[in-house]
C-alpha positions as CSV (number, residue, x, y, z in Angstrom):
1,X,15.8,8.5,3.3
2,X,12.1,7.6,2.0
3,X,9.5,7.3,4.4
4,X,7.0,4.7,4.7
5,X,3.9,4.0,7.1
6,X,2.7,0.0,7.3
7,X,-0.6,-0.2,9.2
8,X,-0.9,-3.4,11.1
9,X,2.9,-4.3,10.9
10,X,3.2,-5.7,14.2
11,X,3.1,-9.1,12.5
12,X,3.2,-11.2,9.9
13,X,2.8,-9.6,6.3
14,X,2.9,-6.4,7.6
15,X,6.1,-6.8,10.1
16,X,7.6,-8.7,7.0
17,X,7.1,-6.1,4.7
18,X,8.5,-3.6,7.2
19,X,11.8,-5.8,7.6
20,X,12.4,-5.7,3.6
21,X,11.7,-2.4,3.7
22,X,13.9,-1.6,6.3
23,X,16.4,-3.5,4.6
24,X,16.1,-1.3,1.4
25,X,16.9,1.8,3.7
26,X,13.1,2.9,4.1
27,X,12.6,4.8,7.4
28,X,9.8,2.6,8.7
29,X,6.9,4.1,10.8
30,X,5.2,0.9,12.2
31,X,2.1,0.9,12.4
32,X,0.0,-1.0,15.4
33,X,-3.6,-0.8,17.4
34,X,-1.5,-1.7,20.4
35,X,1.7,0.1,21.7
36,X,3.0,-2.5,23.7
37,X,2.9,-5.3,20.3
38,X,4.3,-2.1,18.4
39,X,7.2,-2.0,20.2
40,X,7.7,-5.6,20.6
41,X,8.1,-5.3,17.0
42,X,10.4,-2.6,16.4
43,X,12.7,-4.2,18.9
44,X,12.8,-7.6,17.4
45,X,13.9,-5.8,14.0
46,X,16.2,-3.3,15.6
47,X,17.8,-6.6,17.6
48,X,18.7,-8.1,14.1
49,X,20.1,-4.4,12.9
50,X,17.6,-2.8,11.3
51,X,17.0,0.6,13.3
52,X,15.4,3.0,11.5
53,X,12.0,2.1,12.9
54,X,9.8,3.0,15.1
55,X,6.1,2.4,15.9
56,X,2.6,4.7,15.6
57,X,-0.3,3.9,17.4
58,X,-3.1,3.9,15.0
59,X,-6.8,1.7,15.3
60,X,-7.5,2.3,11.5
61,X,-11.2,1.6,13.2
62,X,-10.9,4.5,15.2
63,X,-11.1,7.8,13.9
64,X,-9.9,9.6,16.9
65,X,-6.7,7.0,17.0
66,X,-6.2,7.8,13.3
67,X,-6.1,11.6,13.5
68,X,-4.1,11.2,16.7
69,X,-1.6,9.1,14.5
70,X,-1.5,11.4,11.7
71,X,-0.6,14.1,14.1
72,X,2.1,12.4,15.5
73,X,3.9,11.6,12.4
74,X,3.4,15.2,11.6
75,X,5.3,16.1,14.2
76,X,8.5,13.7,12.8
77,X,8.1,14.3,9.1
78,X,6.7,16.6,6.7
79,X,7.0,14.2,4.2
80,X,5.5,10.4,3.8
81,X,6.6,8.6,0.9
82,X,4.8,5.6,1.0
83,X,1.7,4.0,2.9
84,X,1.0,0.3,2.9
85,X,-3.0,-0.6,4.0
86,X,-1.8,-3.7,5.2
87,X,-4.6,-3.9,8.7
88,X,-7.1,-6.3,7.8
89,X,-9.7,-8.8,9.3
90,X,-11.4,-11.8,7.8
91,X,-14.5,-12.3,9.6
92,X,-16.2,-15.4,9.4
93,X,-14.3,-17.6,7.0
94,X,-17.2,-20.6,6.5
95,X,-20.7,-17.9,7.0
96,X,-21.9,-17.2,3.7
97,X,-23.9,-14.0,2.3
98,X,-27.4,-15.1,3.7
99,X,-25.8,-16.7,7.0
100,X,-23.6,-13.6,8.2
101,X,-24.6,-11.3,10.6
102,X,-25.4,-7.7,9.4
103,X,-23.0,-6.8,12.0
104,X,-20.1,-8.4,10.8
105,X,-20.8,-7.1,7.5
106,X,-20.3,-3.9,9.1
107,X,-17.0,-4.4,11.3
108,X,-15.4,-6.1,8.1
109,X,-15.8,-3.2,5.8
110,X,-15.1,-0.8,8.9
111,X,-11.3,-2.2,8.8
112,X,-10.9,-3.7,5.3
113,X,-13.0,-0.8,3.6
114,X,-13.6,2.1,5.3
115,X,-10.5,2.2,7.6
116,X,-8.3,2.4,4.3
117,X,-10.2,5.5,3.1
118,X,-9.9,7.1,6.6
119,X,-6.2,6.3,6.8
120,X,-5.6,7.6,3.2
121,X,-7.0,10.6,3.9
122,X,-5.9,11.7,6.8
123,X,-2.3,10.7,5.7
124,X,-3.2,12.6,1.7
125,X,-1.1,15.9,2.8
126,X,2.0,14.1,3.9
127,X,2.2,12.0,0.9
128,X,1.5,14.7,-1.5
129,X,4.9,16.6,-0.3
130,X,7.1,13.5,-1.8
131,X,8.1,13.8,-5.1
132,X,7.4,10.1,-5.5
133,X,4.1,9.1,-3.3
134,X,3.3,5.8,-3.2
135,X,0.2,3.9,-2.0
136,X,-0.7,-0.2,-1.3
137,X,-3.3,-1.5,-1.0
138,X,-3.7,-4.9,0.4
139,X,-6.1,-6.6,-1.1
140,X,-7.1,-10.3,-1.7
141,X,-7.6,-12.4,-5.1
142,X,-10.7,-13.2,-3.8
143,X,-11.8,-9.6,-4.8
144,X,-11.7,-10.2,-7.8
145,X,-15.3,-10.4,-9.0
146,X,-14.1,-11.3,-12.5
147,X,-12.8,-14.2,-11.3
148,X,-15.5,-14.8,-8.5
149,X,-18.2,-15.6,-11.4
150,X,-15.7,-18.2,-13.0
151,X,-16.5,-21.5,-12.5
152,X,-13.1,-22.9,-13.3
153,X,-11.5,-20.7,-10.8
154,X,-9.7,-22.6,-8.5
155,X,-11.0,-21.1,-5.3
156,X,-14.4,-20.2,-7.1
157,X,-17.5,-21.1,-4.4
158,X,-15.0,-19.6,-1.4
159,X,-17.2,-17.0,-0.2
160,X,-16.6,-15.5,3.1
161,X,-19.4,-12.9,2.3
162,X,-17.8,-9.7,4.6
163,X,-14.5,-10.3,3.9
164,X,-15.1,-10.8,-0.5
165,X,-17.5,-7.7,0.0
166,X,-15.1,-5.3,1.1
167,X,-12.3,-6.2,-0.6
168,X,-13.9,-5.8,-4.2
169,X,-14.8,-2.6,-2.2
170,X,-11.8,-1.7,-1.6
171,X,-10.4,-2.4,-5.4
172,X,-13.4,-0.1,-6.1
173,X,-11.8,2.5,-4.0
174,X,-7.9,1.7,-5.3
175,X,-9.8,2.3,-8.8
176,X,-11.3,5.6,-8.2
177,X,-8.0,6.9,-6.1
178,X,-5.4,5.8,-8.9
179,X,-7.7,7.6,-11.7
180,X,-8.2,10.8,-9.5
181,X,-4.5,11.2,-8.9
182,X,-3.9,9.9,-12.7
183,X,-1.9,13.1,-13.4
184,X,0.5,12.9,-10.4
185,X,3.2,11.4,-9.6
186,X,1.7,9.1,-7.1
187,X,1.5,5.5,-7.9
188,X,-2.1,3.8,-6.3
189,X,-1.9,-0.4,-6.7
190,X,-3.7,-3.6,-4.9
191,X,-2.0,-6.5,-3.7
192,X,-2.9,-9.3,-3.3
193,X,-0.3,-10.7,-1.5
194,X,-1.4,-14.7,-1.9
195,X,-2.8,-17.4,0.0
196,X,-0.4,-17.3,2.4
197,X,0.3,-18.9,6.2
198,X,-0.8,-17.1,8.6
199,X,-2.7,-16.7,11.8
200,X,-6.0,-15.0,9.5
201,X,-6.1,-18.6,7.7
202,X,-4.9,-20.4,10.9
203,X,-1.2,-21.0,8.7
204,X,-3.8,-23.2,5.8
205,X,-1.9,-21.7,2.9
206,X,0.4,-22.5,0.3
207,X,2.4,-19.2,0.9
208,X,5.1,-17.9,3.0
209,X,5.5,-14.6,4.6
210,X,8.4,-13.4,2.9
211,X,7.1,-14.3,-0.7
212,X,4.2,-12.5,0.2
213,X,5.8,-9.3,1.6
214,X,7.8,-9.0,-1.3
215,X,5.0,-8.4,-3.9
216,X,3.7,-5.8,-1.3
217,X,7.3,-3.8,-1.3
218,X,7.5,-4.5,-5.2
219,X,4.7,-1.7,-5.3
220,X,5.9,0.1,-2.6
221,X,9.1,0.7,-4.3
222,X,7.8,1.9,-8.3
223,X,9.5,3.9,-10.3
224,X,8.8,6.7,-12.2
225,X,7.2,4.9,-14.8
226,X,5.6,2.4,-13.1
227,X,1.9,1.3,-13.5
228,X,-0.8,2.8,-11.5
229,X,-4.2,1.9,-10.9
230,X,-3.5,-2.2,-10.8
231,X,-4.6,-5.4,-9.3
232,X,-1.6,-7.6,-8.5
233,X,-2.5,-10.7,-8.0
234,X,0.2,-13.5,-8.7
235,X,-2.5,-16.7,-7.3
236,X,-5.2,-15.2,-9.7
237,X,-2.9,-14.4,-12.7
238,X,0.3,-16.6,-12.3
239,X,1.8,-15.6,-16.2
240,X,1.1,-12.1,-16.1
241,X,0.7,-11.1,-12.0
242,X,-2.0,-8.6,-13.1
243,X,-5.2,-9.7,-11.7
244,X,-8.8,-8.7,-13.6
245,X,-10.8,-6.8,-11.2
């Protein structure tokens, strides 16, 4: 049974994309900042059948909660076949790059940016004992910087400045991760999993949960000979799903 770690799965996205996982016979750790929501969680999906769950306390803000996380799954598995870097916050959704605070600069890329690299590391030895590692990360189409400088784009001038900064940060960092571990079996993609509804737009998109889950487990679940070092992005590239950078 493969093994998979979802940070911030306590809802939305990231509890959908444990339930289809779950559903594909993944052994779900799932991942929360709080133990009580965590376990709220894990028993509304063990109520509808799906058992092979359990949650992890892990702050990917925190590096004392993230080494404390990484030592508990240590002590279940030796292996970890897949992590999702699903936690994620938007910060100011209408500031733009001369209004935001320096501050929120800084606790947007501590979760979006910097808590992936801390949670990726610390987790690095686990997933380098499956034959098949996989890594996701989260991303958003608004990323994209490629399409950020196109006119025509159809959310071109939406630019919450924190949250745009560090995700074409963090495609930065899938980029340099994918091509370091080029000549391993590990597959490294972002996803961007869509405009979708819910409570980090305040339910304004287009999307739904499941939809967007589902291009999340898509790269989660590669084969052998599946692509590495990607941007999915079906809102930014609708004929192709493969997003510029």
């Amino acid at each position: 049974m493969k093994t998979v770690l979802i940070t911030g799965a306590n809802k939305s996205i990231g509890f959908e994309t444990a339930r289809q996982l779950l559903q594909l016979g993944y052994y779900v750790y799932l991942g929360s900042r709080d133990l009580t929501k965590g376990q709220q969680a894990v028993d509304q999906l063990q109520a509808d059948g799906l058992t092979q769950v359990e949650p992890i306390v892990i702050d990917v803000d925190d590096p004392h909660s993230v080494q404390s996380a990484r030592d508990e799954l240590g002590q279940k598995t030796t292996v970890l076949d897949v992590l999702v870097n699903n936690a994620g916050i938007s910060g100011s959704i209408t500031a733009g790059p001369l209004a935001t605070d320096l501050g929120e600069f800084r606790q947007v890329l501590d979760t979006n940016f910097f808590g992936v690299i801390q949670v990726t590391q610390a987790f690095a030895d686990l997933l380098h004992q499956s034959p098949e590692p996989r890594i996701v990360n989260v991303t958003s189409g608004l990323g994209s910087l490629t399409r950020q400088s196109d006119p025509s784009w159809v959310y071109y001038g939406i630019t919450p400045a924190a949250y745009v900064a560090s995700k074409a940060a963090l495609n930065a960092y899938t980029i340099a991760l994918a091509n370091h571990l080029r000549d391993t079996p590990f597959k490294v993609n972002a996803v961007d999993p869509g405009y979708t509804a819910t409570d980090f737009n305040h339910h304004s998109g287009p999307g739904t949960v499941p939809d967007a889950a589902a291009r999340v487990v898509k790269a989660a679940t590669l084969g052998p000979d599946g692509p590495t070092g990607q941007f999915y992005s079906d809102d930014n590239a609708p004929d192709t799903g493969i997003s510029p950078w």
